[in-house]
N, C-alpha and C positions, 0 to 999 in steps of 0.2 A: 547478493547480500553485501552490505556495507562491512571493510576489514578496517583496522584500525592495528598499529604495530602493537600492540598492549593486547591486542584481541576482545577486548570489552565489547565494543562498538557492536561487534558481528554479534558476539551472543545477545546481547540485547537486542537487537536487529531483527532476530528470528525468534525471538521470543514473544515480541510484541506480533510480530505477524503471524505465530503461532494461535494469537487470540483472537485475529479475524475468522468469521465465517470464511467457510471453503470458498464461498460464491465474492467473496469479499476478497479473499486473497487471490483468487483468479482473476479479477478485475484489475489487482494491482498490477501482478504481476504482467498481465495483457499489456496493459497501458504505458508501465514505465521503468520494464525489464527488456519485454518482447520490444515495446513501444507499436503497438498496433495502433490503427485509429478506431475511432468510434464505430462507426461503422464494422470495420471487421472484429470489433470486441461484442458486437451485437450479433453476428452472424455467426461464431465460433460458440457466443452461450445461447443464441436463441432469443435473444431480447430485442424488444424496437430499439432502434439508434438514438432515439431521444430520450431515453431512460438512460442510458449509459455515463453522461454528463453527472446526472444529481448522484449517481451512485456511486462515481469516482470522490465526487466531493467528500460524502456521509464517509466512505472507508479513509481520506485522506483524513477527513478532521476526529476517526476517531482513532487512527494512528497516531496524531499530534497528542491527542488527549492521553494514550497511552505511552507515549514517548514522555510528557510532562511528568506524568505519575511516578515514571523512575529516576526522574530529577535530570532531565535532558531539558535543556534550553530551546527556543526557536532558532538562534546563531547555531546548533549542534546540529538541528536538526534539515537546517536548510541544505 
């Protein structure tokens, strides 16, 4: 989870990830916490390797969306 000295950042952080699906938030967290690759994020949930891609996308762009909504920038966000 993202810290930030002021502590905002983290709560926001896990709040917004709070409102991923469980299978959405396991994907993140696979890909760009663990940093697994595709492949082993497909073998750990049981999905084809080529589903893993669009799925990463849809939970990233609807973290942005829900990042925007509480008034976080894409520069904040990156």
């Amino acid at each position: 989870v993202v810290e930030a000295s002021d502590g905002h950042v983290s709560k926001d952080v896990q709040k917004v990830l709070s409102g991923l699906k469980p299978r959405e938030r396991e994907l993140v967290w696979l890909a760009y916490v663990e940093g697994s690759s595709h492949r082993e994020i497909a073998g750990i949930m049981g999905l084809r390797e080529v589903s893993i891609r669009p799925m990463l996308f849809r939970a990233r762009q609807k973290l942005i969306d829900m990042l925007r909504a509480i008034g976080y920038s894409e520069r904040e966000t990156a």
